[in-house]
C-alpha positions as CSV (number, residue, x, y, z in Angstrom):
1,X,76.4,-36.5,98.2
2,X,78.3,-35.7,95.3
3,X,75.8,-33.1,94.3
4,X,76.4,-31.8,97.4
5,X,80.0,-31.3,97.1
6,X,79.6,-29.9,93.6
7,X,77.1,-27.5,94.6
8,X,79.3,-26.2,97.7
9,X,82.1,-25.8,95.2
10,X,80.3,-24.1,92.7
11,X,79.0,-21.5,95.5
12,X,82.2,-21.2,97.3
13,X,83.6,-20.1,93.4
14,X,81.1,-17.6,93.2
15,X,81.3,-16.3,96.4
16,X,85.1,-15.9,96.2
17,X,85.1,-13.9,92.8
18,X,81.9,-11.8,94.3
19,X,83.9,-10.9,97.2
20,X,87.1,-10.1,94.4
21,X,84.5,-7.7,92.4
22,X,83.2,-6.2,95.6
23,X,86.5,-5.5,97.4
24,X,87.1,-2.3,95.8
25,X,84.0,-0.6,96.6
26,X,84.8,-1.8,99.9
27,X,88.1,-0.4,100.4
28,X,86.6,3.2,99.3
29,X,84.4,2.9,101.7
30,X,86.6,2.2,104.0
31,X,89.0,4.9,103.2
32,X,86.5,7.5,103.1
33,X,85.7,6.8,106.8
34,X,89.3,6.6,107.8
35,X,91.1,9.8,109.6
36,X,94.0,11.3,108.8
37,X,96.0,9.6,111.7
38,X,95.6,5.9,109.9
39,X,97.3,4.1,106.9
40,X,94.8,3.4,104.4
41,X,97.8,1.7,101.8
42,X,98.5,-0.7,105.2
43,X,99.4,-3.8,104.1
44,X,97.0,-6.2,104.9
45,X,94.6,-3.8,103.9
46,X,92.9,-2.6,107.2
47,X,88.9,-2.5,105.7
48,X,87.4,-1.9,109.2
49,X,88.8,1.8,110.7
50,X,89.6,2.2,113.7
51,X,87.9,5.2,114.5
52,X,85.5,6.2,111.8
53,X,84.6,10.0,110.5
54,X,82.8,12.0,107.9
55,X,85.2,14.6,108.4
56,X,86.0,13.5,104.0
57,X,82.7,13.6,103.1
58,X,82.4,17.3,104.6
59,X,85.6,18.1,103.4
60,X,84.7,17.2,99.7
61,X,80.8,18.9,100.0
62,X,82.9,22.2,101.6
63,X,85.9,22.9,99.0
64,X,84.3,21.8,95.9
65,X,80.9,23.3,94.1
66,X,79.3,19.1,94.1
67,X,76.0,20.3,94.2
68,X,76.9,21.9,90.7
69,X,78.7,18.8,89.4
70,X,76.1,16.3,90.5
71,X,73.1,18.7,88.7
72,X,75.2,18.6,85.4
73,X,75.9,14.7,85.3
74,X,71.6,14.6,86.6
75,X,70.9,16.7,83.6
76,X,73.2,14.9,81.5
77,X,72.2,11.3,82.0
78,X,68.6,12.4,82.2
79,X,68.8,13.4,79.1
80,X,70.7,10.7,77.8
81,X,68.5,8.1,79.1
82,X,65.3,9.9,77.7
83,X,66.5,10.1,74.4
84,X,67.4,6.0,74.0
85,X,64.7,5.1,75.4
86,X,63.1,7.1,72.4
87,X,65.5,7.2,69.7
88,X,66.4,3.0,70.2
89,X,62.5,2.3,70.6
90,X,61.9,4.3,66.8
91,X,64.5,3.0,65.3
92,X,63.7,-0.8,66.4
93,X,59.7,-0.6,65.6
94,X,60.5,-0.9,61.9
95,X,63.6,-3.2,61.8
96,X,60.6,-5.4,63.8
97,X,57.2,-5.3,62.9
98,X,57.5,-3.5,59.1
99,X,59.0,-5.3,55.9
100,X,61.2,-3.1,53.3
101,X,64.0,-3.5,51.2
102,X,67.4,-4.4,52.9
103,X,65.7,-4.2,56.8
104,X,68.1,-7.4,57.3
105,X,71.2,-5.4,55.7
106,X,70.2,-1.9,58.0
107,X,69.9,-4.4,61.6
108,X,73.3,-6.1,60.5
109,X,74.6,-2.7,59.9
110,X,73.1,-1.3,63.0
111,X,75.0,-4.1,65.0
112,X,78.4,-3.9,63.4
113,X,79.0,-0.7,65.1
114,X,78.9,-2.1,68.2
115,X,82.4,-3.4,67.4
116,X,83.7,0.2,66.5
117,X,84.8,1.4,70.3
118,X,83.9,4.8,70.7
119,X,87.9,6.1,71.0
120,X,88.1,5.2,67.2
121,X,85.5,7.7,66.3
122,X,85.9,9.9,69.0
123,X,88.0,12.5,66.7
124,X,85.6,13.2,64.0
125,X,83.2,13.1,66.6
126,X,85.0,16.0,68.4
127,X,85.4,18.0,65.2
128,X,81.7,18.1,64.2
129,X,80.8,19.0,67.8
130,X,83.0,21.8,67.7
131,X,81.7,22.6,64.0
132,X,78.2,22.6,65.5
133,X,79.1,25.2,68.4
134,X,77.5,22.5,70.8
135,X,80.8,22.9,73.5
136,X,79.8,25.2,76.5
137,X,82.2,28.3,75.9
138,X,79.3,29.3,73.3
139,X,76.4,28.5,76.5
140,X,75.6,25.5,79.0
141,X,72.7,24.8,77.0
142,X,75.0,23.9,74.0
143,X,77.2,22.2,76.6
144,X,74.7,20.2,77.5
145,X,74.2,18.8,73.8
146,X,78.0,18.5,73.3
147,X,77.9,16.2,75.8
148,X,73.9,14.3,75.4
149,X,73.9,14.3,71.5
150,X,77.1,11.5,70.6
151,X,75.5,8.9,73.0
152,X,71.8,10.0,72.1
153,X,71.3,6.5,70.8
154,X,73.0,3.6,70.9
155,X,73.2,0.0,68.9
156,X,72.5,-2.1,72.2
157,X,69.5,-0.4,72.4
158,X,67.7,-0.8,69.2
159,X,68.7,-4.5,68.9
160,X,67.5,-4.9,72.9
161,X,64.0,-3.2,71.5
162,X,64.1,-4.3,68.8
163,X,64.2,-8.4,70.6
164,X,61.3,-6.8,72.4
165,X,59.0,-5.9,70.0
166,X,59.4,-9.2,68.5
167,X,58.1,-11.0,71.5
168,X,54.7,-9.0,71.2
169,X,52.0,-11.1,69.6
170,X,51.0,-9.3,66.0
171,X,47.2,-10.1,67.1
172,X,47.7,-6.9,69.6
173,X,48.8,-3.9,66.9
174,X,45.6,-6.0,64.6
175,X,43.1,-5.4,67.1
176,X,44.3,-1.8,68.2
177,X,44.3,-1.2,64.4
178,X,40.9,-2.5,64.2
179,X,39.5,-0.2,67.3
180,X,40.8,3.0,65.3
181,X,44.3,3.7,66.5
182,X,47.1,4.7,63.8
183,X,50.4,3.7,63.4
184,X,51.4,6.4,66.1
185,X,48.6,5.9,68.9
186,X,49.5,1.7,68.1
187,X,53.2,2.1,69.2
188,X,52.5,4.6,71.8
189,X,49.7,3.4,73.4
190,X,49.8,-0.1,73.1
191,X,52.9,-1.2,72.3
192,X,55.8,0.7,74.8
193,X,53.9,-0.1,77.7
194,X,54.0,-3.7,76.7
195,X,57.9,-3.4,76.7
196,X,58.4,-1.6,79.7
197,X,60.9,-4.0,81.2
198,X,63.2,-3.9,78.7
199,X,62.7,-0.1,78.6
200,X,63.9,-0.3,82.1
201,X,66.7,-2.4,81.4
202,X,68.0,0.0,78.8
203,X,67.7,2.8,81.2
204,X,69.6,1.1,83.7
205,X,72.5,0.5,81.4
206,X,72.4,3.8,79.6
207,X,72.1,5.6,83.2
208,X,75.5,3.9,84.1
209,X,77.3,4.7,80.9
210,X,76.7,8.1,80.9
211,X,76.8,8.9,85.1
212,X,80.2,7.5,84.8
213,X,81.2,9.0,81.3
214,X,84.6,10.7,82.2
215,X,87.2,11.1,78.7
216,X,84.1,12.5,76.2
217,X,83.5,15.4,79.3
218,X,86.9,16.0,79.9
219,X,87.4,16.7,76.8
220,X,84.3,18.9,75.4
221,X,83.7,20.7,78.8
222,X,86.2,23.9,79.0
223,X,84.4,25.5,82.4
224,X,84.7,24.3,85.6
225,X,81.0,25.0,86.4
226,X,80.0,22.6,83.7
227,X,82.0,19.3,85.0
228,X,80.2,16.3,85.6
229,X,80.8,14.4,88.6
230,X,83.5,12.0,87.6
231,X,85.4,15.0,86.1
232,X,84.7,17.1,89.0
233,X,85.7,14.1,91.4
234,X,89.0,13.6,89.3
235,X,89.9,17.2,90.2
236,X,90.0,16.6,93.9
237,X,93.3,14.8,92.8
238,X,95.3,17.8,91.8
239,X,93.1,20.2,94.4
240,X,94.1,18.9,97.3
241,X,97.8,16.2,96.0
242,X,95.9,13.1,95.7
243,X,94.2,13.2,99.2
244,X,93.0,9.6,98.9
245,X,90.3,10.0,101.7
246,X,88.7,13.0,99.6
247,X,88.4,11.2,96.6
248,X,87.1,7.8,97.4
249,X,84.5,10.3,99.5
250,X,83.9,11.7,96.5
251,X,83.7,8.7,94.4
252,X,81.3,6.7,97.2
253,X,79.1,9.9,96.7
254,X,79.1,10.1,93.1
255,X,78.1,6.1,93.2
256,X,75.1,6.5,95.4
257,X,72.3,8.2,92.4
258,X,73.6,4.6,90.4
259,X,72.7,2.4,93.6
260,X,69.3,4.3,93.9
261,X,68.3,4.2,90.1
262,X,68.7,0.3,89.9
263,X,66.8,-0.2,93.1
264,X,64.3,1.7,91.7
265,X,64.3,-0.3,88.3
266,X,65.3,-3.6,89.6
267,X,61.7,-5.3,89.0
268,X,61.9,-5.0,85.9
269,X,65.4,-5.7,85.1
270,X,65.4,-9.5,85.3
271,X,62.5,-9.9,83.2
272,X,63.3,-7.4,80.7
273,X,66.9,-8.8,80.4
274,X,65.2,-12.4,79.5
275,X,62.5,-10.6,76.9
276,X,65.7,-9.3,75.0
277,X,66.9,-12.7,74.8
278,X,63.8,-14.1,73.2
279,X,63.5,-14.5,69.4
280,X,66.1,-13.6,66.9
């Protein structure tokens, strides 16, 4: 019986703080179905409305170019995510499988930036992108790789690739070896489909990041045709004088490409997660 008890506690916890992590996305839901006649800073919040319209989600798709924004922050995070999951996987074969001089000191080093928040560097990253013409008054193309090339790779994922590759059995790249593959065909053919979970997992997490990305685009892009979604949406504030209803239409929309991407990974994110936490 006291099991019991403990367990209902435990779930009524968890339940409570899902419900306090969830009630924002709620209330922009809510708000972006609301019309113009109702209070949506009522106090109790009123989450269900009382007569619901899309009249903010036309609104937003009419007075703004969002088919523009959301192509940009597709190409963006496409690109993003493509490059990790290439860069990180490169960069974590060696610090795994191959023995050199100071591979211990080049992880370590590897993992210490992930203490150094982007803000501090964000300056000198600035200044070099600017050096580099890669800001989009010189071309979009350029814009593009102003905005792809500072989060191209990331610490997180060569050490979660790196935990993968460990977890592959040695016998596997001996025997491809054996049959005639090189190094190249070895970690191409046989060894990134063995870690496609954690590829997955990466992808998720990097796909996030950079779909919601707002302060390194608001400050690189200089053309309105090159915003991102969460710079686009944060215009609708000064557009239309913080029209509430527009902008948590906005913001639902601009959510939705996350919600399909980790539906569309989610079988391999709870086994990759536990292959990254295998082996040190």
């Amino acid at each position: 019986m006291k099991k019991i008890f403990e367990k209902l506690g435990i779930h009524a916890i968890l339940i409570f703080v899902s419900l306090l992590s969830i009630f924002p996305f709620i209330w922009l839901i809510s708000t972006s179905l609301k019309g113009n006649a109702e209070n949506i800073f009522a106090y109790p919040p009123q989450i269900i409305p009382e007569h619901f319209t899309l009249a903010s989600y036309v609104g937003v798709w009419k007075r703004v170019d969002f088919i523009a924004y959301f192509v940009n922050s597709i190409i963006v995070a496409g690109a993003t995510v493509g490059l990790n999951l290439i860069l990180s996987a490169l960069a974590a074969y060696p610090l795994a499988r191959m023995h050199f001089w100071g591979k211990k000191t080049a992880f370590f080093a590897v993992l210490a930036t992930i203490m150094v928040p982007f803000q501090a560097i964000m300056l000198p990253v600035y200044l070099i992108t600017l050096k580099l013409n890669l800001v989009d008054s010189v071309n979009n193309f350029m814009g593009y790789l102003g905005l792809v090339m500072p989060f191209a790779v990331s610490a997180f994922g060569i050490f979660l690739m790196r935990q993968a590759f460990l977890t592959i059995p040695k016998e596997m790249e001996e025997a491809a070896i054996v049959d005639g593959c090189n190094v190249l065909q070895v970690f191409f053919k046989v060894l990134m489909p063995m870690v496609k979970p954690s590829l997955a997992v990466l992808a998720i997490f990097t796909f996030i990041g950079s779909w919601g990305e707002f302060l390194w685009p608001s400050i690189v892009l200089t053309k309105e045709s090159m915003y991102t979604l969460p710079v686009g949406v944060n215009n609708l504030q000064g557009m239309f004088s913080s029209n509430w209803r527009f902008i948590a239409a906005g913001s639902i929309l601009a959510t939705i490409p996350i919600i399909i991407f980790f539906l569309a990974m989610q079988k391999y994110f709870i086994s990759g997660e536990n292959e990254g936490a295998v082996k040190g």
